[in-house]
DRENDO-1510 file (C-alpha; in Angstrom, 1 decimal, always signed):
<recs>
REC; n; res; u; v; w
REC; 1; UNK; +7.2; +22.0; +22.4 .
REC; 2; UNK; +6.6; +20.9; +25.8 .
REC; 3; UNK; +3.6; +18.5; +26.7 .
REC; 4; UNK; +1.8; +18.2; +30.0 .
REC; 5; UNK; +1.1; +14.6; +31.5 .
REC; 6; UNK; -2.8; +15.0; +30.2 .
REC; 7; UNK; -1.5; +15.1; +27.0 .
REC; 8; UNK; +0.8; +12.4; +27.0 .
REC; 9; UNK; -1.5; +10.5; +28.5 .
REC; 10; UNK; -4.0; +11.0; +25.7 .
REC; 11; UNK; -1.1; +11.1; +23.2 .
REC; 12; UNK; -0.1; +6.9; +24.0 .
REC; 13; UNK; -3.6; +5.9; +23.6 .
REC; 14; UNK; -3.1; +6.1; +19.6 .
REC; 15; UNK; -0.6; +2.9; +20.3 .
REC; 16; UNK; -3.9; +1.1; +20.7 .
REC; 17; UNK; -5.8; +2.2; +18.2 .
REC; 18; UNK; -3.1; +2.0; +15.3 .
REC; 19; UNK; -1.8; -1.6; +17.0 .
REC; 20; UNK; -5.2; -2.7; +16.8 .
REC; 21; UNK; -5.6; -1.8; +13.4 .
REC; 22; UNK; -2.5; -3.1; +12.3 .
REC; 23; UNK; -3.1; -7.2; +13.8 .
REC; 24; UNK; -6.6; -7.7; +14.5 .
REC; 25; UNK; -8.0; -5.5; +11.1 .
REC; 26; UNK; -5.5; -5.7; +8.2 .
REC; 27; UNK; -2.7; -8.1; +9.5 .
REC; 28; UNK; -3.3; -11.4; +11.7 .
REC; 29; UNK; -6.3; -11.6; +12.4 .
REC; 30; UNK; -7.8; -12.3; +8.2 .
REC; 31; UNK; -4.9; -14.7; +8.1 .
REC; 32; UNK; -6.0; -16.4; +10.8 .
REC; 33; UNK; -9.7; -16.5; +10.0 .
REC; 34; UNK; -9.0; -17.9; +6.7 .
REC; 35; UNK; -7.4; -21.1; +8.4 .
REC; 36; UNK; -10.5; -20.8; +10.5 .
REC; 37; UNK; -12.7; -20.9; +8.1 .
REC; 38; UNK; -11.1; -23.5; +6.1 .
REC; 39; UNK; -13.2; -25.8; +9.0 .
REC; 40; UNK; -16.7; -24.6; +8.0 .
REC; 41; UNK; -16.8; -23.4; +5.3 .
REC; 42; UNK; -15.0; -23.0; +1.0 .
REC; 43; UNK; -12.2; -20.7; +1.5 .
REC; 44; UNK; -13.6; -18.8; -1.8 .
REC; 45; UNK; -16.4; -17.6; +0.9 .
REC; 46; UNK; -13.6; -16.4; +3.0 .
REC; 47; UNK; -12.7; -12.9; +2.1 .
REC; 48; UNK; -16.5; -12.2; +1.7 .
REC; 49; UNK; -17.7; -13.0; +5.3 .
REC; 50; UNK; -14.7; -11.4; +6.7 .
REC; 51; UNK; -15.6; -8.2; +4.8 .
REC; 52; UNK; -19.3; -8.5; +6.4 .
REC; 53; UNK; -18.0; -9.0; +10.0 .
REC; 54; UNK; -16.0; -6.2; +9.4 .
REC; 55; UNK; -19.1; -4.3; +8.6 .
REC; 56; UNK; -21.9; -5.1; +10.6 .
REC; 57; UNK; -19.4; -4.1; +14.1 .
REC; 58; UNK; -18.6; -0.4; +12.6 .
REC; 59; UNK; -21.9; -0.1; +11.2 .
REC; 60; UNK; -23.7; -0.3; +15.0 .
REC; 61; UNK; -21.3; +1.7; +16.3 .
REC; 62; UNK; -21.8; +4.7; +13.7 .
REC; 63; UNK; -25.1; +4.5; +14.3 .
REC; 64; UNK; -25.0; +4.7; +18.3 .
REC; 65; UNK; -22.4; +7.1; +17.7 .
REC; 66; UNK; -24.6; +10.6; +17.6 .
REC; 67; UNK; -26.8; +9.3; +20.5 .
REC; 68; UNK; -23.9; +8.2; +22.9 .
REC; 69; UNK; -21.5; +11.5; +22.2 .
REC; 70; UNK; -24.3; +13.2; +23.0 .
REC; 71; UNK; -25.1; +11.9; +26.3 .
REC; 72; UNK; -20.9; +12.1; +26.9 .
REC; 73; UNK; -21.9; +15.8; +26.5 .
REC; 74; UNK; -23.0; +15.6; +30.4 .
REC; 75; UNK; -20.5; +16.2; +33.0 .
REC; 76; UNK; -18.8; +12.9; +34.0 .
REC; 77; UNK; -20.3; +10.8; +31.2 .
REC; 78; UNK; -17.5; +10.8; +29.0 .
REC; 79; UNK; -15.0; +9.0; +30.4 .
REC; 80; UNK; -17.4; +6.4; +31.8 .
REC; 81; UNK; -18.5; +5.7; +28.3 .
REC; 82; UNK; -14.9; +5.9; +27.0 .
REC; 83; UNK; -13.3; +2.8; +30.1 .
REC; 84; UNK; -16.9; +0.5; +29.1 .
REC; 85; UNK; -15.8; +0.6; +25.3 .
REC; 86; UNK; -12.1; +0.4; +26.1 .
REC; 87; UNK; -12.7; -2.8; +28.4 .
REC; 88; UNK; -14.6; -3.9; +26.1 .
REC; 89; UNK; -12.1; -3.9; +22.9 .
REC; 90; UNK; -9.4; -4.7; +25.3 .
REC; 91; UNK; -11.3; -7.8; +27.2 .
REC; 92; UNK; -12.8; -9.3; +23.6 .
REC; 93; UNK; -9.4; -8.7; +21.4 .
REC; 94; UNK; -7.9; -11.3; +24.3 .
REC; 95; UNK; -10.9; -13.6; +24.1 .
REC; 96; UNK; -10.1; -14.1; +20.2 .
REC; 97; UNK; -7.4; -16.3; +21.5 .
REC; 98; UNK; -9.8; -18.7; +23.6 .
REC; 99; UNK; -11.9; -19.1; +20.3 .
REC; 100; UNK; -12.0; -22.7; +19.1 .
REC; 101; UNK; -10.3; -22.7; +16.0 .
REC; 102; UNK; -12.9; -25.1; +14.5 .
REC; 103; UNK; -15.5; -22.2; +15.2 .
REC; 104; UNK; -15.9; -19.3; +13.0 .
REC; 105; UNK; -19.2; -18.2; +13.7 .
REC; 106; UNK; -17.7; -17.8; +17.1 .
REC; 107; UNK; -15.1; -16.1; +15.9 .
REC; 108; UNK; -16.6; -13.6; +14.1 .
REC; 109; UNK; -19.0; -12.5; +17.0 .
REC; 110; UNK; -16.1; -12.0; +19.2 .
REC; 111; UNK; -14.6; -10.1; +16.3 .
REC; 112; UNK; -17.6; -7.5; +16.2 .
REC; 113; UNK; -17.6; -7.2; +20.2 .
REC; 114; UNK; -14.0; -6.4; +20.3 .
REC; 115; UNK; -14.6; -4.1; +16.9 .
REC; 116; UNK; -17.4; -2.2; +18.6 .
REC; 117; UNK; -15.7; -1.8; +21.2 .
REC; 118; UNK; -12.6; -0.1; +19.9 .
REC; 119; UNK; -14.5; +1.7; +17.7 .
REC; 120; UNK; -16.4; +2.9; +20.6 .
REC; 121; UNK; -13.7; +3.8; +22.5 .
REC; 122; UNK; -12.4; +6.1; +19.8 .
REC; 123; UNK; -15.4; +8.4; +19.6 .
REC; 124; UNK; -14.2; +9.2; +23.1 .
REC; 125; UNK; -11.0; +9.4; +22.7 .
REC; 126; UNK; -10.7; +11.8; +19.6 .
REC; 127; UNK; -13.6; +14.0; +21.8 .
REC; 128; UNK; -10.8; +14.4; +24.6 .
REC; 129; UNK; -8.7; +16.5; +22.5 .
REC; 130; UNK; -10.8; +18.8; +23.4 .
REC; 131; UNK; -10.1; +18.7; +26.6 .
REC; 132; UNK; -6.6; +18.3; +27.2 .
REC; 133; UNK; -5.1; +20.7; +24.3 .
REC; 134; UNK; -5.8; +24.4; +23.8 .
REC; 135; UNK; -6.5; +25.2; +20.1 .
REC; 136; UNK; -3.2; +26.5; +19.6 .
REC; 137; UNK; -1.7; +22.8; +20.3 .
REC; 138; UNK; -4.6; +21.0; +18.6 .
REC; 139; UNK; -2.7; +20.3; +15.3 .
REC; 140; UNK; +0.9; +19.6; +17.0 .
REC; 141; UNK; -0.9; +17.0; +19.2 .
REC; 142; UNK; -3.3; +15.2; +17.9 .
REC; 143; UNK; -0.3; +14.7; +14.9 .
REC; 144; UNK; +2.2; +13.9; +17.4 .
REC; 145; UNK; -0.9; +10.9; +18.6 .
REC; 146; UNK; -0.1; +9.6; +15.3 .
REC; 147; UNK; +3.6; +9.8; +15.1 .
REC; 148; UNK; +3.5; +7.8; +18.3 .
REC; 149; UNK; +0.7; +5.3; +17.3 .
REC; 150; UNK; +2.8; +4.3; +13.8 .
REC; 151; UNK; +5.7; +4.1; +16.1 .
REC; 152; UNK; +4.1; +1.9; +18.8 .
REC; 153; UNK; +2.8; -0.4; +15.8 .
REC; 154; UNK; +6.2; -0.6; +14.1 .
REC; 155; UNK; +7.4; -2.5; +17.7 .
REC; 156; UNK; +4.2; -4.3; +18.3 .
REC; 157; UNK; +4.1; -5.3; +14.8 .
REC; 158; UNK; +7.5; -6.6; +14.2 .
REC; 159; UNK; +7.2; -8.8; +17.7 .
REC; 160; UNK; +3.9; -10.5; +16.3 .
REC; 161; UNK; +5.3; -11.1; +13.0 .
REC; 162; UNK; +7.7; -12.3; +14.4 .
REC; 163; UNK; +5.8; -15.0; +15.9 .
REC; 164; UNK; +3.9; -16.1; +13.6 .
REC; 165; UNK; +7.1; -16.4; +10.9 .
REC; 166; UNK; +9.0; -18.5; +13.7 .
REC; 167; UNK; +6.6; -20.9; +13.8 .
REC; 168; UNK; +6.0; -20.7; +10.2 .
REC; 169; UNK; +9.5; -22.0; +9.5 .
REC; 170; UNK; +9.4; -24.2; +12.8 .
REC; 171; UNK; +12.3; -22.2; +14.6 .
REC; 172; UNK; +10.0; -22.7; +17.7 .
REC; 173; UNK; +7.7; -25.3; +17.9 .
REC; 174; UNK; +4.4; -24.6; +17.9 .
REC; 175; UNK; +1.7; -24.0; +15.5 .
REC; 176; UNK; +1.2; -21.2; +13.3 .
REC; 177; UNK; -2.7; -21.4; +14.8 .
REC; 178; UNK; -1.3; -21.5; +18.0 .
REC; 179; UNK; +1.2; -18.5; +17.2 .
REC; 180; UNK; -1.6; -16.2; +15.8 .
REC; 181; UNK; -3.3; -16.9; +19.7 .
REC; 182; UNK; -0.3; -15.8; +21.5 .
REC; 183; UNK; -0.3; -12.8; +19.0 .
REC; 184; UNK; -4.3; -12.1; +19.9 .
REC; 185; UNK; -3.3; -11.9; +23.6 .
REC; 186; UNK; -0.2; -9.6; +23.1 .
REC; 187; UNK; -2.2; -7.2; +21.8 .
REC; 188; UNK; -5.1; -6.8; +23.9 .
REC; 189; UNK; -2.2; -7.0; +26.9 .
REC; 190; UNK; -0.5; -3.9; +24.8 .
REC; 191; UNK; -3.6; -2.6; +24.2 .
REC; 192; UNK; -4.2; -2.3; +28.2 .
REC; 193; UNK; -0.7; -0.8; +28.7 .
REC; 194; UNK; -1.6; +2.3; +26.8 .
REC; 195; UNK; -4.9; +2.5; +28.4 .
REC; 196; UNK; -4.0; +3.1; +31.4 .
REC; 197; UNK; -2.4; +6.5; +31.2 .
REC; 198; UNK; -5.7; +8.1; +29.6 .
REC; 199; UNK; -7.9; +6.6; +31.8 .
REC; 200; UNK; -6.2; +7.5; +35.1 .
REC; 201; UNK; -4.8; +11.3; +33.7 .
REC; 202; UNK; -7.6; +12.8; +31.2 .
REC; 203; UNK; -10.9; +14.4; +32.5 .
REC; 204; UNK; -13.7; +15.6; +31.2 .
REC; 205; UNK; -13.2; +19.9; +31.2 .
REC; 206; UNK; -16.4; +21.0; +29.0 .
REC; 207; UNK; -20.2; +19.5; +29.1 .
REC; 208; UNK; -23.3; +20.7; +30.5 .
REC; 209; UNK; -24.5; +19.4; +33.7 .
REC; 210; UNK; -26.1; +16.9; +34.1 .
REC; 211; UNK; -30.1; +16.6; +34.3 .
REC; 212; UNK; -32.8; +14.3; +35.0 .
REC; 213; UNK; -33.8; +11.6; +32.2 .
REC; 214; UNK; -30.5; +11.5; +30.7 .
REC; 215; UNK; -31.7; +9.6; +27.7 .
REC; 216; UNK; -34.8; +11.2; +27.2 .
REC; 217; UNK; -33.3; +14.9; +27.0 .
REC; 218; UNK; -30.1; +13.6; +25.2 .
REC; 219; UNK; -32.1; +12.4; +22.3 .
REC; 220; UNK; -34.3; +16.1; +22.1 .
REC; 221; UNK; -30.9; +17.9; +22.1 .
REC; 222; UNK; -29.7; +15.7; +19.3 .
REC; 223; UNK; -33.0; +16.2; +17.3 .
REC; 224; UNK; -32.2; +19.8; +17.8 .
REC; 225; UNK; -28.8; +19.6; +16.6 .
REC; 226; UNK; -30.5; +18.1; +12.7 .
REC; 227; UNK; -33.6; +20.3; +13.3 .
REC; 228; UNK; -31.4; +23.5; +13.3 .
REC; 229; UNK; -28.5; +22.7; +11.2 .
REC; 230; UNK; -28.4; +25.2; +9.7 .
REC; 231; UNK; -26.2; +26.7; +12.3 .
REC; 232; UNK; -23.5; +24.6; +12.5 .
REC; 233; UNK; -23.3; +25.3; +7.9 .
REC; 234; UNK; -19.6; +25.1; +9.1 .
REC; 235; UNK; -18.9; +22.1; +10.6 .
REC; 236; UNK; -21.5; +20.1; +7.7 .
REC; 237; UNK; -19.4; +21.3; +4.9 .
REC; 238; UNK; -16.5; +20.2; +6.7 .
REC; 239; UNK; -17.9; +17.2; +7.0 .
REC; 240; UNK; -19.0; +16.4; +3.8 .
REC; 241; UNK; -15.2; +17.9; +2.6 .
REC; 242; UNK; -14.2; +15.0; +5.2 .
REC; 243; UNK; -15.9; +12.3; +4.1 .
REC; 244; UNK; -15.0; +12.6; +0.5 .
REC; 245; UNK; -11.4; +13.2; +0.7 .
REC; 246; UNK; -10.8; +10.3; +3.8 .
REC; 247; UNK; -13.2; +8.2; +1.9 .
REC; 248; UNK; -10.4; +8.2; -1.0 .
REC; 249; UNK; -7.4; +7.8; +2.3 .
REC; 250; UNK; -9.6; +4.9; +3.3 .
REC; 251; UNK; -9.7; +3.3; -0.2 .
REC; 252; UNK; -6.2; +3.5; -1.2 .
REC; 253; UNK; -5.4; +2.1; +2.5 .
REC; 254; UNK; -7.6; -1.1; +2.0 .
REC; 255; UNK; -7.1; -1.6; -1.7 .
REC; 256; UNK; -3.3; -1.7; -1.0 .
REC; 257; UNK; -2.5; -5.6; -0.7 .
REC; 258; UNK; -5.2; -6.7; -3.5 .
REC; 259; UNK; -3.9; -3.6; -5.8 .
REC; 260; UNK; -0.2; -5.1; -5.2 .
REC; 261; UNK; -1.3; -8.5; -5.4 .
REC; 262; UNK; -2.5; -8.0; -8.8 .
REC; 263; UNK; +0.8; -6.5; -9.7 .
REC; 264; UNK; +2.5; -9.7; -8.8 .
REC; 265; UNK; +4.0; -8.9; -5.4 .
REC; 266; UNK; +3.6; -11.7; -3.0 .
REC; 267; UNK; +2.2; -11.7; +0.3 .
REC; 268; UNK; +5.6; -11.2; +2.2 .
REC; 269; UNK; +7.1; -9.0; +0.4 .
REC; 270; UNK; +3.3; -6.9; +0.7 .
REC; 271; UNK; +4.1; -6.9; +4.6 .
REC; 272; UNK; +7.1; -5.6; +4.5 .
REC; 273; UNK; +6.4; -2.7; +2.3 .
REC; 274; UNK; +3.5; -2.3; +4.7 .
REC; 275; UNK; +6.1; -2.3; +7.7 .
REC; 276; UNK; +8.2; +0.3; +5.3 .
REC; 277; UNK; +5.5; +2.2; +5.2 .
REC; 278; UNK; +5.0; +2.7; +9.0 .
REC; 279; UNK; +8.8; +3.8; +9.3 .
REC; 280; UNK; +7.9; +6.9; +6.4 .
REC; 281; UNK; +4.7; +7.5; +8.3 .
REC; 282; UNK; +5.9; +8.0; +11.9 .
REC; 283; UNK; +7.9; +11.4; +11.3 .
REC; 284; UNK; +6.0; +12.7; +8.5 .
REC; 285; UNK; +3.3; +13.2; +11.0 .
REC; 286; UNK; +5.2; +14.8; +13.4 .
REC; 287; UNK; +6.5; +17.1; +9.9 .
REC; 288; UNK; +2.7; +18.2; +9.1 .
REC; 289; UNK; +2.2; +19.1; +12.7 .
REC; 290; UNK; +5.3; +21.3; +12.8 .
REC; 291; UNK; +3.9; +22.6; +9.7 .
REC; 292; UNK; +1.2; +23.5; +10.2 .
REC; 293; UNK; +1.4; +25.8; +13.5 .
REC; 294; UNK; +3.3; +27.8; +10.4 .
REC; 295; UNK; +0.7; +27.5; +7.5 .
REC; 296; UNK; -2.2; +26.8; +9.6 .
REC; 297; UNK; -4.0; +23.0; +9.5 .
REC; 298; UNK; -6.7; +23.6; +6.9 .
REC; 299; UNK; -3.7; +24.4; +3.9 .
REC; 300; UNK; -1.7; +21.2; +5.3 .
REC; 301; UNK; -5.0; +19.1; +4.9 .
REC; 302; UNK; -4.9; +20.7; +1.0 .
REC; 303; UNK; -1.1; +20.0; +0.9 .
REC; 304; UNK; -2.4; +15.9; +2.3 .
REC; 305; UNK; -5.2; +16.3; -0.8 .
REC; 306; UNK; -3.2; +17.0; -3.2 .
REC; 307; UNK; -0.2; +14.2; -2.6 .
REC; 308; UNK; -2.6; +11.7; -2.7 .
REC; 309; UNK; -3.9; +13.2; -5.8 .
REC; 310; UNK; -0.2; +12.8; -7.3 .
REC; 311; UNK; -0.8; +9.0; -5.8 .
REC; 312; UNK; -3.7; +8.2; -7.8 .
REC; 313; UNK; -2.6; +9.7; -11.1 .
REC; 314; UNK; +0.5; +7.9; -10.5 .
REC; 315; UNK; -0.6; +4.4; -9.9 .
REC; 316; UNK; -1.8; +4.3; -13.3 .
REC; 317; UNK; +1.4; +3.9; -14.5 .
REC; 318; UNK; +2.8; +1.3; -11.9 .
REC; 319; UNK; +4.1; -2.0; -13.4 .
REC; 320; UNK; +6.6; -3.7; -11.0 .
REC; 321; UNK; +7.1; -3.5; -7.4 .
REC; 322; UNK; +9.3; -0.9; -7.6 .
REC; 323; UNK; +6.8; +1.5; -8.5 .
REC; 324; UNK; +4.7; +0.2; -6.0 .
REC; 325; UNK; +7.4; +0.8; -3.1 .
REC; 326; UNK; +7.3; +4.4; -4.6 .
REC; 327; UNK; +3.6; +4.4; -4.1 .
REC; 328; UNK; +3.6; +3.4; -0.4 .
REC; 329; UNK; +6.3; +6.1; +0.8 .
REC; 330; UNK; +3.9; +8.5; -1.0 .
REC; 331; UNK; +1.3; +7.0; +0.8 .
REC; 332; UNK; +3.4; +6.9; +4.2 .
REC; 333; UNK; +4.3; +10.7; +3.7 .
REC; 334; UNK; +0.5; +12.0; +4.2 .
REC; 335; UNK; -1.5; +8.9; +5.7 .
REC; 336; UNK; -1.1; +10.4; +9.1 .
REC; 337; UNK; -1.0; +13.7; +9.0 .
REC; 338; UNK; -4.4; +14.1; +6.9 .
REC; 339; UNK; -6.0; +12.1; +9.3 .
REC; 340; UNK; -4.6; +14.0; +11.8 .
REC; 341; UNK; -5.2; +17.5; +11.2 .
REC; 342; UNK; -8.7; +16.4; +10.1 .
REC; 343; UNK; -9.2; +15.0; +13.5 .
REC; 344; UNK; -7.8; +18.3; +15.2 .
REC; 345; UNK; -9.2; +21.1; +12.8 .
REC; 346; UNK; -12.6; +19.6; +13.4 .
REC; 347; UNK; -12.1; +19.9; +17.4 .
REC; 348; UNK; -11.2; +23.7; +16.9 .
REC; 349; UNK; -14.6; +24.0; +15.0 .
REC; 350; UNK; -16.8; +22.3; +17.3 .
REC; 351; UNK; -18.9; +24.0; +20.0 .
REC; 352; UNK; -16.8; +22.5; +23.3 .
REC; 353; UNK; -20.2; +22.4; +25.7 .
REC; 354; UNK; -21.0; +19.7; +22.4 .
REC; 355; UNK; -18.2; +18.7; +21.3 .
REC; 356; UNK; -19.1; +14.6; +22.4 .
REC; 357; UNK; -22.4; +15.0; +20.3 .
REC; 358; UNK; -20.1; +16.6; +17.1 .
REC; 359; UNK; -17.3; +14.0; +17.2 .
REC; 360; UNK; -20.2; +11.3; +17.2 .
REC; 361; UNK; -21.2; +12.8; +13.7 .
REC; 362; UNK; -17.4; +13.1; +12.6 .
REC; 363; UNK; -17.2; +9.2; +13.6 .
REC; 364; UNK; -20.5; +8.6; +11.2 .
REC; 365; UNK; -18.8; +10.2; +8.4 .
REC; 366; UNK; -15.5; +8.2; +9.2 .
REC; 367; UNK; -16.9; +4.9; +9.3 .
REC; 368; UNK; -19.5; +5.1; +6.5 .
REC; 369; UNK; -16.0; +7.3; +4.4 .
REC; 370; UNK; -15.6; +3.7; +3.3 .
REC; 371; UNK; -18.4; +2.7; +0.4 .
REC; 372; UNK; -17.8; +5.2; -2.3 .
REC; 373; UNK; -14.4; +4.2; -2.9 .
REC; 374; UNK; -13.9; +0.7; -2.8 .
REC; 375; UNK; -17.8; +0.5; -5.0 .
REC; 376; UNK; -15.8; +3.3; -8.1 .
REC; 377; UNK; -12.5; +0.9; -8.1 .
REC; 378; UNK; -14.6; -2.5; -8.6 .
REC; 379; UNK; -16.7; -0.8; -11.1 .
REC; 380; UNK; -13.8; +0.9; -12.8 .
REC; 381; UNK; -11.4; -2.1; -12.6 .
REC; 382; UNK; -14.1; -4.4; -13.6 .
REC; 383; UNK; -15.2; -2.1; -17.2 .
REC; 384; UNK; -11.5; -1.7; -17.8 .
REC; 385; UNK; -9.8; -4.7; -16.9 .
REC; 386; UNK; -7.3; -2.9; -15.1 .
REC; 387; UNK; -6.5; -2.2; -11.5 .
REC; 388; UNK; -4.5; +0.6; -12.2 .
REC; 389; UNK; -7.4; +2.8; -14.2 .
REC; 390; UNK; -9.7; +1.6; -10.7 .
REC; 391; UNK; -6.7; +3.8; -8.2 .
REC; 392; UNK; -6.8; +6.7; -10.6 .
REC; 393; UNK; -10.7; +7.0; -10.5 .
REC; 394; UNK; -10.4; +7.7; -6.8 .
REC; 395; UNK; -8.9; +10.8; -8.5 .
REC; 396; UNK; -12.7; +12.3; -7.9 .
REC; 397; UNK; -12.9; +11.9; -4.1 .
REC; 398; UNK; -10.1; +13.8; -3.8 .
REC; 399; UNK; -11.3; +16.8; -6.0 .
REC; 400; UNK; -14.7; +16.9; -4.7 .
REC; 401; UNK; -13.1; +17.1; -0.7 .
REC; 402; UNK; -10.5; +19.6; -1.8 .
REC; 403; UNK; -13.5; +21.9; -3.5 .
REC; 404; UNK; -15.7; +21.1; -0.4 .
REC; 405; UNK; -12.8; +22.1; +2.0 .
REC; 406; UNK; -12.8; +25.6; -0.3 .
REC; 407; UNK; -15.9; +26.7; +1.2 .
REC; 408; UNK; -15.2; +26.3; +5.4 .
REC; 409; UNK; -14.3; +29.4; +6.9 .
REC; 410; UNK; -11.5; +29.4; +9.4 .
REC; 411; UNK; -13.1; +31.4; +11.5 .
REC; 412; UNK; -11.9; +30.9; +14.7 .
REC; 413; UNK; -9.6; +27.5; +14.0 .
REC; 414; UNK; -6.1; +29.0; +14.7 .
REC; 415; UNK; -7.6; +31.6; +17.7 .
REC; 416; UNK; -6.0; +30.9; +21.5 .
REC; 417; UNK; -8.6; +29.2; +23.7 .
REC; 418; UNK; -7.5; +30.9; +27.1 .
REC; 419; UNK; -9.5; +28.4; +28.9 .
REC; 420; UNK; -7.9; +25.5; +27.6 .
REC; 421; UNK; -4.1; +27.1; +27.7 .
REC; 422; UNK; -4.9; +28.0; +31.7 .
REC; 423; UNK; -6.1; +24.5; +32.2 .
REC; 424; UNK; -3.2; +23.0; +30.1 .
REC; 425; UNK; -1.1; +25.2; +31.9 .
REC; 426; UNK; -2.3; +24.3; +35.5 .
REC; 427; UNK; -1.2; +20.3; +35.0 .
</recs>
């Protein structure tokens, strides 16, 4: 399948958002703000204000998320809101490494800026697929945006590591504080690289035109939206399918390392089962976007459900790393291609003249897709005593999504959108 350069261009962006989530959410970056914290503050505090910056960032943006996606809706908006957010990730992930490292109340507001902004930036950039792809490339696309994001992190990852293990064992001199700074900057200038190609090749195709008091009749047309809901029954069930099943991704994605941990595994061997992981995950995204243009993306999302189904019955009977090396290729063979068929068979449902406002609500259900989870395996772990019975009881999540995705209609998911193929056809 050929791509056109708008695609490309909106296909390299996922480099930044997977780098990004790689270093500054689940690898570097906590390392780093536990020696951080070590200045001001017990280290037994550590994990628990790191957890709250983490919040309070994705939390603000989930909540501006409906308003500003609908205001993207105008004509011209979208991409103005999508460089402000991108600027901002981009300009705040560098100023991490200009942080005092006997500061980490510092820290941790420059953490949120640069979180908000990424996060921000994303609303708009999984709205562009929209855009730039016809329905009938939707699914191949937006999974090929994922294949290249795990690909671009495997590289970015392995140079930072890198890093921060050679000054670890003092093969160049400098500090492993001062080796997690050049690692902070590296990113946000990677992070930049990949941005440009979006922001000079992708354009807003559908809105509405714009109209005076912007805010005023942005906010009415979202009260509209939840006043008549009623008609868009489609796109809620999906949604609430959504947030159930990713909330279970989600969980079995951040309860990885402590899940190992309490196995036994130790921290190195952790990250590179996580870089292992990457390597499975690149081309069996690609493999469920092939896929589904044959079986359609809603039965790949079931076929997504049901391996990490298989993943929670079997962690319960994990012992030794070797079973958890099993786990993680299981992981690696669906983690991207559930995320990104969701991503794309939510574009084919949405209304296109709305589409800003709709991925706004998608990005609600994303963010917040992170509570039920973690809340069952502490409860469950904690009544048990086992970690293993806490990964099963995500078992649910998975069960209720799959029943919830039962009930959306296809109508329309897998049609041609003839505007979209002329327009993909005219770059």
């Amino acid at each position: 399948m050929k791509f056109s350069k708008t695609e490309k261009s909106w296909i390299f962006y996922d480099c930044t958002i997977s780098t990004y989530s790689m270093i500054i959410i689940t690898a570097i970056l906590p390392i780093y703000f536990r020696m951080v914290f070590k200045n001001g503050g017990s280290e037994a505090s550590a994990t628990a204000y790191w957890g709250y910056s983490n919040s309070i960032g994705r939390f603000l943006i989930a909540l501006l998320a409906p308003i500003l996606g609908t205001i993207a809706d105008y004509m011209g908006y979208k991409m103005k809101f999508f460089k402000v957010f991108c600027i901002m990730g981009i300009a705040f992930t560098g100023l991490i490494a200009a942080v005092p490292d006997t500061s980490w109340v510092l820290l941790v507001i420059v953490f949120i800026f640069s979180t908000i902004g990424n996060a921000g930036s994303n609303i708009f950039y999984d709205a562009f697929l929209v855009d730039v792809a016809p329905k009938s490339k939707m699914d191949m696309i937006s999974s090929i945006a994922y294949a290249a994001g795990y690909l671009g992190n495997i590289l970015a990852f392995f140079i930072c590591m890198s890093i921060v293990i050679a000054a670890q064992l003092k093969i160049i001199p400098i500090s492993i504080t001062l080796a997690c700074k050049i690692v902070f900057v590296i990113t946000a200038i990677w992070c930049l690289i990949f941005s440009l190609p979006i922001i000079k090749n992708v354009k807003q195709v559908y809105g509405i035109e714009k109209e005076p008091k912007v805010l005023k009749n942005s906010i009415k047309r979202l009260g509209h939206t939840l006043k008549n809901i009623k008609e868009h029954k489609n796109l809620v069930l999906f949604l609430v399918a959504y947030f159930f099943f990713i909330d279970g991704v989600n969980t079995i994605i951040t309860m990885a390392t402590s899940f190992g941990a309490d196995l036994g595994i130790n921290s190195s061997m952790l990250l590179v089962v996580l870089l292992f992981t990457q390597f499975v995950a690149f081309p069996c995204a690609i493999l469920f976007g092939k896929l589904s243009s044959k079986f359609k993306g809603k039965k790949m999302l079931y076929v997504g459900i049901i391996i990490y189904s298989i993943i929670c019955i079997y962690a319960n009977f994990i012992h030794n790393i070797v079973g958890f090396f099993i786990l993680a290729m299981l992981v690696g063979t669906s983690q991207g291609g559930i995320q990104a068929l969701s991503r794309s068979y939510f574009g084919k449902l949405v209304p296109k003249e709305k589409n800003n406002e709709f991925f706004g609500f998608f990005n609600i259900f994303g963010r917040f897709a992170t509570i039920l989870g973690p809340l069952l395996v502490g409860v469950i772990t904690q009544i048990t005593g086992k970690s293993t019975n806490g990964v099963f009881s995500i078992l649910i999540l998975f069960i209720i999504g799959g029943i919830m995705l039962t009930k959306v209609k296809d109508d329309g998911c897998d049609s041609e959108n003839i505007v979209g193929d002329s327009v993909a056809a005219a770059e």
